[in-house]
N, C-alpha and C positions, 0 to 999 in steps of 0.2 A: 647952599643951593639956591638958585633965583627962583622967581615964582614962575616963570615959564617952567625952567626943568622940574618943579617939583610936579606943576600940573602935567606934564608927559609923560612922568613915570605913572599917575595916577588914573589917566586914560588908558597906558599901555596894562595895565593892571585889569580893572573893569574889562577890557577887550580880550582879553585871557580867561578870565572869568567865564563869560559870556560863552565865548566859542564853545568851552568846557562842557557848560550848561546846554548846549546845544547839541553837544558832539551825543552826551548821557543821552541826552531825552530821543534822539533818533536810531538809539542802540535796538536791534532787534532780540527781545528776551528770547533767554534760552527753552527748547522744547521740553522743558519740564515733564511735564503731563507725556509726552508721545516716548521718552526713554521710559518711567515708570507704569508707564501701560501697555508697555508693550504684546502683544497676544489679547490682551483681556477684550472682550464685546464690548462697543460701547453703552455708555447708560441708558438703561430703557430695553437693551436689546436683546432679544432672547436667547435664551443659553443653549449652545450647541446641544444637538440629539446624543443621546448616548452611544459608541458604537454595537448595531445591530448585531446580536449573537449568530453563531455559524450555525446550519443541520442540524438538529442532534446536540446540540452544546448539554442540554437534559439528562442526556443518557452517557455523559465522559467517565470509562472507571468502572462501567458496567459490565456484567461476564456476558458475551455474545457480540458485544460492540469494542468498533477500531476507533482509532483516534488518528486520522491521518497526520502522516510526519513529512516531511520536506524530499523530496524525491520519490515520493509513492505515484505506483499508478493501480488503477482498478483491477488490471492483470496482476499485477505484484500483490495484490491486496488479496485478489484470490487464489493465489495460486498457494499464499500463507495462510488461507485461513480454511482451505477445502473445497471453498464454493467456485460456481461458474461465476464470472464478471457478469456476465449476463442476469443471473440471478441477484446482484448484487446490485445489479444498474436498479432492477425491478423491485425489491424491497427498500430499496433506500430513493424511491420516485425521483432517479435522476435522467432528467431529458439531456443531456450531452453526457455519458462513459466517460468521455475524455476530459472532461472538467471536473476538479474536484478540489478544495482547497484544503492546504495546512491548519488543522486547529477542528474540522469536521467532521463528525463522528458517524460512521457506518455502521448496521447494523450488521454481520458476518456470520449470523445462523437465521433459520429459516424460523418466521412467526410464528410461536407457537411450540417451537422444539428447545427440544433438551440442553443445558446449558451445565458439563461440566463446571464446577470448582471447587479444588482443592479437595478431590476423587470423589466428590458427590454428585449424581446427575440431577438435577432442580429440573423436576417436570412440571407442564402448567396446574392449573388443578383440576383433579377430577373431579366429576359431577356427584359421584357417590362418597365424598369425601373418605376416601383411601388416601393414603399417605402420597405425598407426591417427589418425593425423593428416594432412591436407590441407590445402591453404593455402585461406585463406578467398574466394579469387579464384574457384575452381573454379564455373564456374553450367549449370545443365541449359540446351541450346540451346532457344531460342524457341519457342513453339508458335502457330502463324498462326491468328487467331478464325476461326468459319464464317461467311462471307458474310452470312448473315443477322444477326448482331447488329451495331446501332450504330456508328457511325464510334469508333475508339479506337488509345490509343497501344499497342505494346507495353512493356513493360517487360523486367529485366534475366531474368525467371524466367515471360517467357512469359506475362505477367497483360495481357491490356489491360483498360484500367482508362475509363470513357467518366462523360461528366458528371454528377453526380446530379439536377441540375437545369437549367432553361433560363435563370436569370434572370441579372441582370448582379452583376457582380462588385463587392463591398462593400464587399473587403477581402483584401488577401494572406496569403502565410503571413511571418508572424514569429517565429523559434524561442524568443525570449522575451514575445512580448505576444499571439502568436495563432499557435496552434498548426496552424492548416487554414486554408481557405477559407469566407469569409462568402456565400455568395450570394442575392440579393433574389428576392423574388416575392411571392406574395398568399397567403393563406389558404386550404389547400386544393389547393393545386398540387401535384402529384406529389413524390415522393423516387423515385428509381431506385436501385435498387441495379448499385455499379458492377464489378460484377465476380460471375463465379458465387460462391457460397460458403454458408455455413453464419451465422446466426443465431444468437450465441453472448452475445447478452444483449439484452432489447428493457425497457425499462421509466425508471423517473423517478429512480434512485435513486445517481444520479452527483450531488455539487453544480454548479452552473454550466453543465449541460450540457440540462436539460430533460428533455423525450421522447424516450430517446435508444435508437438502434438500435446496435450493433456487428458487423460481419460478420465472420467468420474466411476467408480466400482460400485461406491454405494455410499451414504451420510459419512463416514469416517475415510476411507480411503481413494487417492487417485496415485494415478502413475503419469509422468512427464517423461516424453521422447525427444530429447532433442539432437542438433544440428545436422539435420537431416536434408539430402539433398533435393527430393522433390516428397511433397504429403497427398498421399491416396484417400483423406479422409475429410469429410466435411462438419464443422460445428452442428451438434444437436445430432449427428449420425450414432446410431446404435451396432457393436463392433462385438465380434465374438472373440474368444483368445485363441490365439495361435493367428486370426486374421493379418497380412499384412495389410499394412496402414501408410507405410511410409518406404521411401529408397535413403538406405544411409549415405550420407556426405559428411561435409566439413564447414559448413556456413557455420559462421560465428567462431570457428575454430579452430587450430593451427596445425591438423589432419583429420584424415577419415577416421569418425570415429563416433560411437552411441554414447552418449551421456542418457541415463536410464533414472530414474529417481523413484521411490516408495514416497507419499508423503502420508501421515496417521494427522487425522482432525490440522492438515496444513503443514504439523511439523515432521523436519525431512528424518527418516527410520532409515536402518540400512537394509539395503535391497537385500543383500543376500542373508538376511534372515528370515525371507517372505519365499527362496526361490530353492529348488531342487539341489541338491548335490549334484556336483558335476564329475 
């Protein structure tokens, strides 16, 4: 090899080199740190808030208190638990009814009251330290209707309770497929109310239910009218039995026809255990 070729190869070598050394040092490092941290706060930074507990989170599990579930609404919620929505808006300080979230706990007996479980009633305490529990057996003796109202049964708390309607029967109760009584008729044919009480929601905004009435009787029991074609009765109205309340229809329905319900402390009972022989 001459000394020219040897010295060419030995520049082309260094100028490889070189480049090499070049090409490394203007390499952009990898984002180390931004893959392994990813989420994390940066340093110094204060650590996220805990998230804020719902309503009521205190009282989840409690006998008297709901735990809302995902598709609840406040009418749903009272129409299962006995009470007016209304009542429910007002012990649970809620400024929108219609707002209410998943995971939020409701109080669904009235401050103060009785709270069956597991057939003992836990009353507050008395001032004269008397015992504050009662076995859930205990029931006020009967009260006999006045002559003048309607042939009817009594019940265990003194309610007689008489037909809401004349027509024939369409359908039983089933605790899993039909919660009341179906009963036929035509368009326009009375609803009675069966039993004295109070008017503690009249309107459309139950699903499945129609035009639908609820009466409050007393702390344990109401009655629900529904898909009713037009309602004679306004929320917080006070109703005698045998009163019509409503004109039967089919809203919500696929005919004319009274959907009738007993509910006992929310949960649905069969009506014709509560109503006269026919």
């Amino acid at each position: 090899m001459t000394f020219n070729s040897a010295r060419s190869v030995v520049l082309t070598a260094c100028a490889v080199a070189v480049l090499a050394a070049c090409s490394s040092s203007s390499r952009i490092p990898a984002p180390v740190e931004d893959r392994l941290g990813a989420g994390r706060p940066p340093a110094g930074a204060a650590a996220p808030l805990a998230a804020k507990p719902l309503p009521g989170a205190e009282n989840a599990g409690k006998p008297g208190y709901y735990t809302v579930q995902r598709g609840d609404t406040l009418m749903r919620i009272g129409l299962d638990s006995g009470q007016s929505w209304r009542d429910l808006a007002r012990w649970n300080s809620l400024s929108n009814p219609d707002v209410i979230e998943v995971g939020q706990v409701l109080r669904v007996v009235p401050p103060g009251a009785a709270v069956e479980t597991s057939g003992v009633v836990v009353r507050p305490v008395a001032p004269s330290g008397e015992s504050t529990a009662t076995t859930a057996a205990a029931k006020p003796a009967a009260v006999v209707p006045s002559p003048a109202t309607p042939s009817s049964a009594i019940n265990d708390e003194g309610l007689g309770f008489i037909w809401p309607a004349n027509g024939s029967l369409l359908a039983g109760f089933d605790e899993s497929k039909n919660k009341g009584l179906d009963i036929a008729g035509k368009a326009g044919d009375p609803v009675l109310a069966s039993a004295d009480g109070q008017v503690v929601y009249a309107g459309a905004g139950l699903r499945g239910y129609g035009n639908l009435i609820i009466l409050k009787h007393n702390n344990t029991f109401l009655t629900a009218y529904a898909h009713n074609q037009e309602l004679l009765v306004k929320e917080d109205q006070k109703v005698r039995k045998g009163q019509k309340i409503a004109e039967m229809g089919k809203s919500d329905a696929d005919r004319v026809k009274l959907h009738f319900e007993v509910r006992r402390q929310g949960k649905p009972v069969d009506p014709a255990k509560f109503l006269p022989a026919r």
